[in-house]
matplotlib code that plots the C-alpha trace (Angstrom):
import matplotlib.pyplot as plt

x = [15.2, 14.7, 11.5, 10.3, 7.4, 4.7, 4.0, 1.2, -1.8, -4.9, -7.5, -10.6, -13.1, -16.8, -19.6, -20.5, -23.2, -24.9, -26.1, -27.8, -26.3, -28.9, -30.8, -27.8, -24.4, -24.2, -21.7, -20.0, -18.9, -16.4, -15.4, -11.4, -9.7, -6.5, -4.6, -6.0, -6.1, -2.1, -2.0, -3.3, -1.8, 0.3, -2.2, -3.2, -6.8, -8.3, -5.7, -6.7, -7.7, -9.0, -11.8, -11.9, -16.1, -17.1, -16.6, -19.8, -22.4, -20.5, -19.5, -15.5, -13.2, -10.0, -6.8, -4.7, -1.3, 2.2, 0.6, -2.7, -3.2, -7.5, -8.6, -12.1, -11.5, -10.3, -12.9, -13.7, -11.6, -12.6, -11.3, -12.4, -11.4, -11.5, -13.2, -12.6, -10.6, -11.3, -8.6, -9.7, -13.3, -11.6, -14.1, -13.2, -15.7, -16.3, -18.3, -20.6, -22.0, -25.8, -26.4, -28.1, -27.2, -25.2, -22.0, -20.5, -19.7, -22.8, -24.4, -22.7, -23.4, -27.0, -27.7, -24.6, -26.2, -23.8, -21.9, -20.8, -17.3, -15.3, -11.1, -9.8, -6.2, -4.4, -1.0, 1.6, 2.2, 2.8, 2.7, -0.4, -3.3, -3.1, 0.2, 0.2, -1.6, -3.5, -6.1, -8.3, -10.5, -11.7, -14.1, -15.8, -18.5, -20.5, -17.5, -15.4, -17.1, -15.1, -11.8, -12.9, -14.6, -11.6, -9.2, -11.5, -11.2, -7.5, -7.2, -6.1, -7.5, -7.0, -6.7, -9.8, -11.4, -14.0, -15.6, -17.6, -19.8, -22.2, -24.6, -28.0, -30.6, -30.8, -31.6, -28.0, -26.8, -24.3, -22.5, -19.0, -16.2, -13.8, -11.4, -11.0, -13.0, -15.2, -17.6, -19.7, -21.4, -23.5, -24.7, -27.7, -27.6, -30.3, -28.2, -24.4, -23.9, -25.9, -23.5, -22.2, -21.6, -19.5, -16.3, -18.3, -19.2, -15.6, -15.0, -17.2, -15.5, -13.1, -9.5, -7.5, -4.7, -1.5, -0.1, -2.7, -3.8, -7.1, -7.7, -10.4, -12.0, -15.0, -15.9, -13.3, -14.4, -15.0, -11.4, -10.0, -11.9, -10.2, -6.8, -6.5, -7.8, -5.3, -2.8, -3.0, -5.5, -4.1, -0.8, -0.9, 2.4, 1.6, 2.4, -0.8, -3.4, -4.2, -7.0, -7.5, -10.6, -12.4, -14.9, -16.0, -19.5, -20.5, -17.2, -16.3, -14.0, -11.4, -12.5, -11.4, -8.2, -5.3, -7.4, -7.5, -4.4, -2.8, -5.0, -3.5, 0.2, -0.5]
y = [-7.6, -5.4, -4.3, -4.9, -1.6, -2.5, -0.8, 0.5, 1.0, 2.9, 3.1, 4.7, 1.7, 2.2, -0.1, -3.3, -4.3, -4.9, -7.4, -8.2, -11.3, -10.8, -8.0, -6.3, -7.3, -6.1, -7.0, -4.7, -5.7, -3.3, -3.7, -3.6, -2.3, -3.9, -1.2, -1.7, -5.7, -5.4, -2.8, -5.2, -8.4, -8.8, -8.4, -10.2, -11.3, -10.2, -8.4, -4.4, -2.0, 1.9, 2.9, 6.7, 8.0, 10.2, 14.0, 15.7, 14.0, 14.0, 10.7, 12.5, 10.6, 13.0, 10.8, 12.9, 13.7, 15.3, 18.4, 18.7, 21.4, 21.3, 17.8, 18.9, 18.5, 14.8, 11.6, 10.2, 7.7, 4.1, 0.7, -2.5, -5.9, -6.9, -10.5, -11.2, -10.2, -12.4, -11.9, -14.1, -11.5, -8.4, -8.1, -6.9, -7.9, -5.8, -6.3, -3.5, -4.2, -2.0, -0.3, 2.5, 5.9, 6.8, 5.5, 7.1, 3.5, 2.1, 4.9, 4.4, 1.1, 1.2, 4.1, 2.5, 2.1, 1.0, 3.4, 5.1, 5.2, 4.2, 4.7, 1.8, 1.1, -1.9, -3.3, -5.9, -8.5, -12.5, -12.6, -14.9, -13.4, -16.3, -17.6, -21.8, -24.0, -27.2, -25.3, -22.0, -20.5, -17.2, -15.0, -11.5, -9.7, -8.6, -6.6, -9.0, -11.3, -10.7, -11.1, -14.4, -15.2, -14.5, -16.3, -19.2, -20.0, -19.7, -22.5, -26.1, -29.4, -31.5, -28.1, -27.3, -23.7, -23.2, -20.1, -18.0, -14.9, -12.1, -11.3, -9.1, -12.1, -15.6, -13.9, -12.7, -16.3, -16.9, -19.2, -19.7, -21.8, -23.7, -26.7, -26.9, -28.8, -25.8, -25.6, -22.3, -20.7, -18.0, -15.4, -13.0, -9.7, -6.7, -4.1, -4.5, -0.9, -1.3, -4.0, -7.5, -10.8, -12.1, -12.0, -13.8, -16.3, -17.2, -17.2, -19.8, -22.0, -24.7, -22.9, -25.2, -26.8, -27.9, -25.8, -23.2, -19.6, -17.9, -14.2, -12.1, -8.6, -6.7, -3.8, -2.2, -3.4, -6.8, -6.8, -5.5, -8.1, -10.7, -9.5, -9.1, -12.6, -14.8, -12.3, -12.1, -14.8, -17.7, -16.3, -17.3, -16.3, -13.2, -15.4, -17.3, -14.8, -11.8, -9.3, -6.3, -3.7, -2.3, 0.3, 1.7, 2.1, 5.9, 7.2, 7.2, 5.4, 8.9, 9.4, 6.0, 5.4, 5.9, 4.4, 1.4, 1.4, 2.0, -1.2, -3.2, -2.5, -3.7]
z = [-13.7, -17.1, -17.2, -20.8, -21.5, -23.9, -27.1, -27.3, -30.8, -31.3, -34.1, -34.4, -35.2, -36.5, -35.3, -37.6, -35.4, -31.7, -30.0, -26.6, -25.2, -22.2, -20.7, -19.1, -21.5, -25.0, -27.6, -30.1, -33.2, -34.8, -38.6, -39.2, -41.9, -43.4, -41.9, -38.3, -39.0, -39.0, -36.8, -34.0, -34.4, -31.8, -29.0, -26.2, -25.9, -22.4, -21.7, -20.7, -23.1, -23.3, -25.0, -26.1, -26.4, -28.7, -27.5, -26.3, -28.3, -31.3, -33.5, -33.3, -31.3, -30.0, -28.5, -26.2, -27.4, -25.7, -27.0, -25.2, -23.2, -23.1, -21.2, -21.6, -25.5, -25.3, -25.3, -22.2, -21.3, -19.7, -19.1, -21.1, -22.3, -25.8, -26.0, -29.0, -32.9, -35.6, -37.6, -41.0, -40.9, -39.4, -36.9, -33.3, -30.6, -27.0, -24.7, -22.4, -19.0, -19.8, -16.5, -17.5, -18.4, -15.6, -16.6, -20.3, -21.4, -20.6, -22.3, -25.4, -25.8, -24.9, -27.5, -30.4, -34.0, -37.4, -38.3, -34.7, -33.8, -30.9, -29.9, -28.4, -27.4, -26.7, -25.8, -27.8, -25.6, -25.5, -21.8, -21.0, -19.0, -16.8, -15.1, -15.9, -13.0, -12.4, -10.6, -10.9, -8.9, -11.4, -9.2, -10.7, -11.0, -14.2, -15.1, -15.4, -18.0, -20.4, -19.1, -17.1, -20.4, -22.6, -19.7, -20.0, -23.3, -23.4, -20.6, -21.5, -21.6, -18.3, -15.7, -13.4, -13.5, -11.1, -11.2, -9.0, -11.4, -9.8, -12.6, -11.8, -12.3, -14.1, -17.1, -17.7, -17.0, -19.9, -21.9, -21.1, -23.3, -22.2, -22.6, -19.2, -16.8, -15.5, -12.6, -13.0, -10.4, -10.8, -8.1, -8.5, -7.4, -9.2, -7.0, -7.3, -6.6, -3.4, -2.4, -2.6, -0.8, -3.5, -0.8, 1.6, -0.7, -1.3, 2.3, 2.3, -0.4, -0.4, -2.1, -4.3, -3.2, -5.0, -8.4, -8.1, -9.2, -8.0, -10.6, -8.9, -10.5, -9.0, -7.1, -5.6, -1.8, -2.5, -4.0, -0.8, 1.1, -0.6, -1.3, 2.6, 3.0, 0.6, 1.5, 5.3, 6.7, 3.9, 3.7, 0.0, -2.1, -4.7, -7.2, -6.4, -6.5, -8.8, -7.7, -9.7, -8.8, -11.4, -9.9, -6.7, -5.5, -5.7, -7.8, -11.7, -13.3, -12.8, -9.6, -8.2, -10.5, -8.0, -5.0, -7.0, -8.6, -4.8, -3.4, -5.9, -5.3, -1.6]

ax = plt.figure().add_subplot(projection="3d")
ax.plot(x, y, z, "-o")
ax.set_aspect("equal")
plt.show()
């Protein structure tokens, strides 16, 4: 089978405004031009997307090209979802997990005023983020808000979507849309980085039966957990589960890449 590569766009987008959806999840609202309206079009919603941070303090974003020789130059690089583009008010909408200042993303967002810049690059594509079922079972932690956010609201009327979220405390218990009929269920946990019992709590569940998908993102051991148990104990088909780790305990985003990238080929 052809494999079909995705193009790929970038703009530098400046900070419209910020908002704390709770205590530990802020949104960013980026203002679009006409260019970077067009230029975005034809992506997906929740699908992945890079965010480039200012350089050393600065408000200057650098992208890496074939000609860079100096990595220390370049932004810092991480991993996000876009949750939303409103297209009609050329606004684009990300959302930030606040954990502190340890992580650069975090940071960022925490400390983001008007007027700050941020690189973000996306794909083209008009694949769907979720393959077509009756049933879901959508399991993450806080990280994966917005792509089981942006997931949710994309599924249809009639199909069930139960979903299991970690968040740190009933405080950053959320509102979620979604045609489908949903089932939420939230799990507190003030130390994720300390550990988790999110795999344990799936263990515990009832799995969907029939035409069914199951989309899991978290830490990067809690994603082993469960690949190994649809994969080896339920002896689900691939085609029946997606689990994708995004971070480790203890290790940056870099520091973790092909660890995680490797546990997800398995």
């Amino acid at each position: 089978m052809e494999t079909i590569k995705k193009k790929g766009v970038r703009s530098v987008f400046t900070v419209k405004e910020k908002m704390f959806l709770t205590p530990h999840y802020i949104r960013i609202v980026f203002a679009m031009s006409d260019q970077q309206t067009e230029l975005f079009k034809n992506v997906m919603i929740g699908d992945h997307n890079k965010i480039f941070l200012p350089v050393n303090g600065t408000n200057d974003i650098v992208f890496p090209d074939e000609h860079t020789t100096n990595k220390e130059s370049l932004s810092p690089v991480r991993t996000y979802t876009t949750q939303y583009i409103n297209y009609k008010e050329k606004e684009l909408f990300v959302d930030f997990v606040a954990h502190g200042d340890n992580g650069p993303a975090s940071g960022w967002a925490i400390k983001a005023k008007a007027g700050d810049s941020l690189g973000i690059a996306m794909k083209e594509s008009s694949r769907p983020i979720l393959r077509d079922a009756d049933k879901y079972l959508l399991i993450g932690d806080s990280t994966a808000i917005p792509v089981i956010g942006a997931m949710l609201e994309q599924l249809p009327e009639g199909v069930e979507a139960d979903v299991i979220l970690e968040v740190f405390g009933a405080e950053d218990e959320m509102f979620l849309s979604s045609k489908a009929n949903l089932s939420i269920e939230w799990v507190h946990n003030p130390y994720p980085e300390k550990g988790s019992n999110l795999a344990e709590i799936v263990r515990k569940r009832i799995l969907p039966t029939g035409n069914r998908f199951v989309f899991a993102a978290a830490e990067f051991s809690i994603i082993k957990n469960l690949r190994n148990y649809f994969k080896q104990e339920q002896n689900w088909l691939s085609s029946e589960y997606s689990a994708i780790s995004y971070w480790k305990k203890g290790e940056s985003e870099d520091q973790s890449s092909i660890q995680r990238k490797e546990e997800r080929q398995n």
